[in-house]
C-alpha angles and dihedrals in degrees: 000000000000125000118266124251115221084245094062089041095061089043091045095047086041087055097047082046093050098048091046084058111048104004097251131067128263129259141266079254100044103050085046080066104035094052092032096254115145094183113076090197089057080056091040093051094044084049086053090048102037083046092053091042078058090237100121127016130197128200095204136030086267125093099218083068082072130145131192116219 
């Protein structure tokens, strides 16, 4: 696994938060507030990478179908 970037730490502890929360994960949108990103494609592209490290999975397309490994 690589190593993780501060970045993906913050997205990866607002997912498990989130899920905590309401029982799915958050949104492209919603991760952007929560870890300070204004661009959905620069959440987008830490989700791919965080999904090929293994670290997240989704079962749709949508990220609020979203699992942590």
């Amino acid at each position: 696994m690589d190593h993780l970037t501060e970045r993906q730490e913050r997205i990866l502890r607002c997912i498990r938060e989130e899920i905590a929360a309401t029982g799915e994960g958050p949104s492209i949108r919603r991760i952007g507030q929560l870890v300070g990103l204004s661009s959905s494609s620069a959440v987008a592209y830490q989700l791919g990478r965080l999904e090929e490290q293994g670290l997240v999975s989704r079962t749709g397309r949508r990220w609020r179908d979203c699992h942590m490994r």
